[in-house]
C-alpha positions in Angstrom: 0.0 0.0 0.0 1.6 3.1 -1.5 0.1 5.1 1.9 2.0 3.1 4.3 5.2 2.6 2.2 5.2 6.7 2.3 4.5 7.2 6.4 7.2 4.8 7.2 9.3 6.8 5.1 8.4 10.1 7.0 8.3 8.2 9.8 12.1 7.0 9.7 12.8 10.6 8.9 11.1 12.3 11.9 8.6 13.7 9.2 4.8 14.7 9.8 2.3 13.2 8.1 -0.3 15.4 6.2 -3.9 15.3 7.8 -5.1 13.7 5.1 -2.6 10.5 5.5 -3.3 10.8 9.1 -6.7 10.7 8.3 -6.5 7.9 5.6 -4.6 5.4 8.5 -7.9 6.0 10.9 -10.0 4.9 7.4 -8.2 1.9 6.2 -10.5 -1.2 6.3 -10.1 -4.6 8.9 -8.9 -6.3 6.0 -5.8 -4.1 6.0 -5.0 -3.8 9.7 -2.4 -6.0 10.1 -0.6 -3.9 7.2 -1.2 -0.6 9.4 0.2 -2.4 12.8 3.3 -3.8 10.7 4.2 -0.4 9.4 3.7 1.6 11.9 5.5 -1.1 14.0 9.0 -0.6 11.7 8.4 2.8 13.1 8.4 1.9 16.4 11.2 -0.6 16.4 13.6 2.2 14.5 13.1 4.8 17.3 12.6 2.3 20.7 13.4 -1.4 19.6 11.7 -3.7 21.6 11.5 -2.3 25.1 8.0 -1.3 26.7 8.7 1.1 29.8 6.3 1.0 33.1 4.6 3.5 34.6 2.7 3.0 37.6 0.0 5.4 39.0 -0.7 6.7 42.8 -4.0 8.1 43.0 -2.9 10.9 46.1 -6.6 12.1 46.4 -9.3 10.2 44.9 -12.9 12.0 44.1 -14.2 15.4 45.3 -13.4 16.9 42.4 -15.0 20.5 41.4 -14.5 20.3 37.8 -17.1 18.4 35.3 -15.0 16.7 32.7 -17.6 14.4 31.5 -15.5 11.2 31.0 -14.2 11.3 34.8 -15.6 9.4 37.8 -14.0 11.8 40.4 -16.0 14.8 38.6 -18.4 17.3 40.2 -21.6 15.3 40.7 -20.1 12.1 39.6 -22.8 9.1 40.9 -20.0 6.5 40.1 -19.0 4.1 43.5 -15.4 4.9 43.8 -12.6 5.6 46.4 -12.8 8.7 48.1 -10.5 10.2 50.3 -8.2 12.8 51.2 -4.6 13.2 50.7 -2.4 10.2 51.3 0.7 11.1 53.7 3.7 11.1 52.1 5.1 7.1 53.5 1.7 6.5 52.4 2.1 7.3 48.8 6.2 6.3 48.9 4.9 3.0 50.1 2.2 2.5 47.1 5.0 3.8 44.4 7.4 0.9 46.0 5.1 -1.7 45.2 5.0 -0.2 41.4 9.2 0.2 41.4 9.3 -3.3 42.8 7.0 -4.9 39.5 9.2 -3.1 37.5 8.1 0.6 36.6 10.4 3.1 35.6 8.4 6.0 36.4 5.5 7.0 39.0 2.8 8.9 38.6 1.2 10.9 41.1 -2.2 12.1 40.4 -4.6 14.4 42.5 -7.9 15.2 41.6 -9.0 18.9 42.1 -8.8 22.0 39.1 -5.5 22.6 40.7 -2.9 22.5 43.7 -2.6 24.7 46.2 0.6 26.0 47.0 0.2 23.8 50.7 -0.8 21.2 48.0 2.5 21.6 45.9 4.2 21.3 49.7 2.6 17.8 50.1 3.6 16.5 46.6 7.2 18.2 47.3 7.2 15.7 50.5 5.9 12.5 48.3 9.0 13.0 45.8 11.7 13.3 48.2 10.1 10.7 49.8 10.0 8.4 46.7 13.6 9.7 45.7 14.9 8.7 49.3 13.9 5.3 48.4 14.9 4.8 44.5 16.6 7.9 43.7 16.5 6.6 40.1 13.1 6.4 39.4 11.2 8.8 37.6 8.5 11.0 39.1 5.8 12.3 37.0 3.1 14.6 39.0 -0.7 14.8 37.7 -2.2 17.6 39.6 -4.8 19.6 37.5 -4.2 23.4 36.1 -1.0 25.5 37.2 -0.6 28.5 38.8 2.4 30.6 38.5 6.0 29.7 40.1 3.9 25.9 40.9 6.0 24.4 38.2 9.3 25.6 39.0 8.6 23.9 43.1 8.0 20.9 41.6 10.8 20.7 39.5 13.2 22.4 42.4 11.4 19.1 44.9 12.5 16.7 42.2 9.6 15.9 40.3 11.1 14.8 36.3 7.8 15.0 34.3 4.0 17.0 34.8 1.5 15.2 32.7 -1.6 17.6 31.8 -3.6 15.7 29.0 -5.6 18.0 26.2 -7.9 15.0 25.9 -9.7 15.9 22.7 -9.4 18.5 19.8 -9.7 22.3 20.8 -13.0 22.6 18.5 -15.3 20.3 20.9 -13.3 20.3 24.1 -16.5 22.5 25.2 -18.4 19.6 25.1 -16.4 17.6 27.7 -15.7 19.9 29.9 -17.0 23.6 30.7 -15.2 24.3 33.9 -11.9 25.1 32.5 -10.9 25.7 28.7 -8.9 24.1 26.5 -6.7 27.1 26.4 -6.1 26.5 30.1 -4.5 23.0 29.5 -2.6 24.6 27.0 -1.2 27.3 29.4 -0.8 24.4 31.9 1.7 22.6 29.2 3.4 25.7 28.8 4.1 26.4 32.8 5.9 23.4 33.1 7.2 23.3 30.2 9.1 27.0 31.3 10.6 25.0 34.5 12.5 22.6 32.3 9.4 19.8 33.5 9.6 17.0 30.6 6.8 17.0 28.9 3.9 14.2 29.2 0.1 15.2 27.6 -2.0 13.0 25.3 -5.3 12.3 24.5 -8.7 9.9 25.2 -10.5 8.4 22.2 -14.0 6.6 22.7 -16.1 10.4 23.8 -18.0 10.3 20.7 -15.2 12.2 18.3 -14.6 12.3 15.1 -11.5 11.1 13.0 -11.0 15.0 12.7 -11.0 15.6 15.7 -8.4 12.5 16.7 -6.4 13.6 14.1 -6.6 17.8 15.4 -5.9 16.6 19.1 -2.4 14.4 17.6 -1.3 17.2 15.5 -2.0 19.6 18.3 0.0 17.0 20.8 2.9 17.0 18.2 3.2 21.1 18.0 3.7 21.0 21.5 6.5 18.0 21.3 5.8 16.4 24.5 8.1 13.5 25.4 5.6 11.2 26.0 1.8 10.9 24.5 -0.6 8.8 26.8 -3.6 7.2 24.5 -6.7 6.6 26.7 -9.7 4.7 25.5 -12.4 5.9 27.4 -14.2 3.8 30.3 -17.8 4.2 30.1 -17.7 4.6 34.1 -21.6 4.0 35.4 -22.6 7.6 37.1 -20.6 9.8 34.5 -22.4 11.2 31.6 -20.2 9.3 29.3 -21.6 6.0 30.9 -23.3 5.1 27.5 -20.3 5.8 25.2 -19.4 2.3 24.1 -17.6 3.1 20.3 -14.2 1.5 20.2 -13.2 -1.5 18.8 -10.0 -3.4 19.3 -9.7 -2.8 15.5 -10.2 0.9 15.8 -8.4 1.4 18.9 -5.4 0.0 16.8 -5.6 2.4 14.0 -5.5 5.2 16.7 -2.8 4.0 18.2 -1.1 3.4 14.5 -1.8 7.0 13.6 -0.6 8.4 16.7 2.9 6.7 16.1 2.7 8.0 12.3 2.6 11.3 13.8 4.8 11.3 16.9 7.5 8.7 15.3 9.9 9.8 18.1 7.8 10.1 20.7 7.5 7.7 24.2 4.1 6.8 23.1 2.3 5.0 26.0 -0.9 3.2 26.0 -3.0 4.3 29.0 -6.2 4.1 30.4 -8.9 1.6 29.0 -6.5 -1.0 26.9 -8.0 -3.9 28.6 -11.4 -2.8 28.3 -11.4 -2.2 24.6 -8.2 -4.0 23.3 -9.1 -7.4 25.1 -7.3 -10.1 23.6 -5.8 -7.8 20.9 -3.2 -5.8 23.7 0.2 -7.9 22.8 -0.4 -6.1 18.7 -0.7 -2.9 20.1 2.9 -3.2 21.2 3.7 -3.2 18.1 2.4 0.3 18.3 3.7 1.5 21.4 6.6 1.3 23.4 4.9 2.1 27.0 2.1 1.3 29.3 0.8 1.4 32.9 1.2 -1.5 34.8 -1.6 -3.1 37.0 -4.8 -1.0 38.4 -5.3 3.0 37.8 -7.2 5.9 39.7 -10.5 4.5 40.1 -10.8 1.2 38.3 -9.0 -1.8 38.0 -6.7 -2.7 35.5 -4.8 -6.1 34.6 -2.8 -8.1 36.8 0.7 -6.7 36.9 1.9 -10.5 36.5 -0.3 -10.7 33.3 1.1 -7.5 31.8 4.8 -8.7 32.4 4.2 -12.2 30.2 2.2 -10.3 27.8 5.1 -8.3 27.0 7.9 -11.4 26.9 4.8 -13.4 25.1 4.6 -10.9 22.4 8.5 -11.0 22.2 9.1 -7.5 23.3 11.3 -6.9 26.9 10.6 -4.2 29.9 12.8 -1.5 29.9 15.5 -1.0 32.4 16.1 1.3 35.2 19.3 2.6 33.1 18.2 2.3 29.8 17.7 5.7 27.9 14.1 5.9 26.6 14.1 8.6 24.2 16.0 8.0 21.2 19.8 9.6 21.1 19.0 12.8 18.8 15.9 13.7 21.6 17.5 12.4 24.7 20.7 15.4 23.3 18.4 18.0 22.8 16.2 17.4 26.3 18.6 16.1 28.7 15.0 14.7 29.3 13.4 11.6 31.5 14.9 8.7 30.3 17.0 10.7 28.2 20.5 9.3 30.6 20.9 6.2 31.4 21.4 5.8 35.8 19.9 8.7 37.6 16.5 10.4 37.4 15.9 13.2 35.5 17.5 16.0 35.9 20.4 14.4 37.3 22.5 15.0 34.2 26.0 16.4 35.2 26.0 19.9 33.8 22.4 20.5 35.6 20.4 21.3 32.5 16.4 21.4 32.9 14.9 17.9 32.2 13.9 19.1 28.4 12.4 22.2 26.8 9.3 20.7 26.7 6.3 20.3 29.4 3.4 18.6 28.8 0.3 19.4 31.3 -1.5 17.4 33.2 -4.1 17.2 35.5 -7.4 16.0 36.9 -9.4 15.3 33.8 -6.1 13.9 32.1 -6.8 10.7 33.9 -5.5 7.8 32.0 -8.2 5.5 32.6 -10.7 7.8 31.0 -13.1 7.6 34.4 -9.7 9.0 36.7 -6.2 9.0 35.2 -4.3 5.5 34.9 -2.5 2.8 36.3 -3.2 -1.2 36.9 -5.0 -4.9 37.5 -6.1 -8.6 39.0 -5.4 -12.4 37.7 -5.3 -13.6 34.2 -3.6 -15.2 31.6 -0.8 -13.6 29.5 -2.7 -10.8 27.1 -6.6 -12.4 28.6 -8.6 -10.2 30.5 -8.8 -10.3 33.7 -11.8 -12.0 36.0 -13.8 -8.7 37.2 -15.7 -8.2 40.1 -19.4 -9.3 39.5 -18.5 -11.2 36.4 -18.9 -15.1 36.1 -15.7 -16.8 35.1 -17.0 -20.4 34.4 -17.8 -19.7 30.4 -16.1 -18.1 28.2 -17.4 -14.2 27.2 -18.9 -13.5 23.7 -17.3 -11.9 21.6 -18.0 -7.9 21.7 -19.9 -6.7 18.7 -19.0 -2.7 17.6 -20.9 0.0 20.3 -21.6 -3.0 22.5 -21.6 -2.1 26.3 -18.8 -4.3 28.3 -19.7 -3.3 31.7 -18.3 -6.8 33.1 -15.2 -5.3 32.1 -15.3 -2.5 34.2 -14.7 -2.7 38.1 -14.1 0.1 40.8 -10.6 -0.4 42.5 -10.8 -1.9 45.9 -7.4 -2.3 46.4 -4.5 -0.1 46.5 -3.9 3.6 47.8 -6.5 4.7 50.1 -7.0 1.2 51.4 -6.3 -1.5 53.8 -5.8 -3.9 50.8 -1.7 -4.6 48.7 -1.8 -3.0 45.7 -1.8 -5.0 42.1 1.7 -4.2 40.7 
């Protein structure tokens, strides 16, 4: 196909993509998927090899959120069961990043929901870092903590943190119908804050709220202009008790091509698969890593993902190997331009000898950016290698049938128990 023999090309050549390829990737038919995953895949392979990097997510504060971002179970009027609680000390939150470090993550994530931090807020989060960083002074800290005021960025980044994540979700045309608390011009300022304090840069989107392919395609292009580090692709959870409960539109097929044109465009680019994979890739996940050279490992804010142990055979399964605490993640020509996370092999970022900022770039992040699509993401329960895991309220003693396109999988969806903010281990 003349279309994917000409985006490998760019793609080997850090070029964009027109629209209208972009475009053309999201259009192809089932019959030609395997071609899409293949050459998006030589992508892949050029810029990352065969490693998949862990993250692992620590939900600080779960619920109680005043912002209405319509995909997200910790939203303003949110009916949906979850976790709620207040701030998790900072042994608390060290303790539930351990558990993540000790499956094998590279970075942590630590997520609050709320339209933004204090600066008491930033002081607790300061306290969580050093308190990670006391334990594995290599690991990378991301923080997750809605929109940014002014000098917020430049704390975090002088407390240690290596990344902000602030997502932009969907394209800027229809962001006002997700959200109406905050703008999409917000997020963008967000991005640009931490971006200013040398914070590497981590902002992506979720597919499944009813979009268009223009609009997937406007969000991508948008996320490449900003040249984040890393791109998180959230499927959405249809949480029960959000407005979104009744969006059920992805396909493991589509999700694919999403994830295929999101590599297309950001060739060079940690792209990591986030919220929603098992949900709406099911059995498909080991292709999509093909696709991707990252993902979050076991459960994530408010809802269960797949068993950490699962995720870790899926990857050597699919022949594909987790990447180490001292390999460089970025490829060389980024890694010399950031001095970015996982831009240096030993040490966190920023720990580069001549004490440059961890990359020009920022990405935002916040509440809203939540990688599970109901709550931003992390991790899982008990399964085979690539299966979906046995939920909560589901019957295990036949076999599923198989999903048809827009049908509901609520068995697929279950709150998390476990973890922060409980009594219970976490699933790393």
């Amino acid at each position: 196909m003349d279309l994917l023999n000409t985006l490998v090309d760019k793609g080997l050549r850090r070029e964009s993509p027109t629209r209208e390829e972009a475009l053309a990737v999201l259009a192809t038919s089932d019959d030609d998927l395997l071609d899409v995953v293949a050459a998006a895949g030589k992508v892949r392979r050029h810029w990352f090899g065969r490693r998949v990097k862990l993250n692992y997510l620590v939900n600080l504060k779960s619920g109680l959120c005043p912002e209405d971002c319509s995909y997200c179970s910790q939203r303003l009027g949110s009916k949906a069961e979850i976790l709620k609680y207040t701030w998790l000390k900072p042994d608390q939150a060290s303790q539930a990043a351990a558990a993540g470090v000790a499956g094998g993550a590279k970075r942590v994530c630590l997520v609050a929901s709320g339209r933004g931090p204090t600066d008491r807020d930033v002081d607790r989060v300061s306290d969580t870092i050093k308190a990670i960083k006391e334990q594995n002074e290599a690991v990378e800290v991301c923080a997750c903590l809605g929109l940014l005021s002014d000098g917020q960025a430049e704390r975090l980044r002088e407390a240690g943190a290596d990344a902000y994540n602030h997502n932009l979700n969907t394209s800027e045309a229809t962001y006002g119908d997700i959200t109406t608390t905050h703008t999409y011009a917000d997020r963008v300022d967000t991005v640009n804050k931490a971006h200013a304090a040398g914070l590497s840069a981590c902002s992506g989107l979720i597919a499944g709220m009813g979009e268009s392919d223009e609009d997937l395609v406007d969000v991508v292009f948008s996320l490449r202009e900003l040249d984040p580090d890393s791109v998180p692709v959230n499927f959405l959870i249809p949480m029960e008790g959000t407005p979104l409960a009744k969006e059920w539109h992805l396909t493991p097929q589509r999700c694919l091509r999403i994830l295929a044109m999101t590599r297309f465009v950001c060739p060079d680019v940690e792209v990591r698969i986030a919220g929603g994979r098992e949900v709406h890739l099911r059995t498909m996940q080991p292709l999509a890593l093909n696709l991707a050279n990252s993902i979050f490992l076991g459960d994530y804010l408010t809802s269960e993902g797949q068993a950490g142990h699962a995720d870790l055979e899926m990857i050597a399964d699919a022949g594909f190997e987790v990447e180490g605490a001292g390999e460089v993640t970025l490829p060389e020509h980024r890694a010399a331009e950031r001095g970015g996370c996982g831009s240096h092999a030993g040490g966190s970022c920023g720990s580069h000898a001549d004490g440059g900022a961890c990359g020009p770039h920022a990405e935002g992040g916040g509440c809203g950016s939540h990688a599970e699509g109901g709550g931003y993401g992390s991790h899982a329960d008990s399964g085979v290698c690539g299966s979906v895991p046995a939920r909560a309220g589901r019957a295990t003693g036949a076999p599923a049938e198989p999903a048809a396109a827009g049908e509901a999988r609520t068995d697929l969806v279950a709150v998390r128990r476990r973890g922060a903010g409980t009594d219970l281990a976490p699933n790393a």
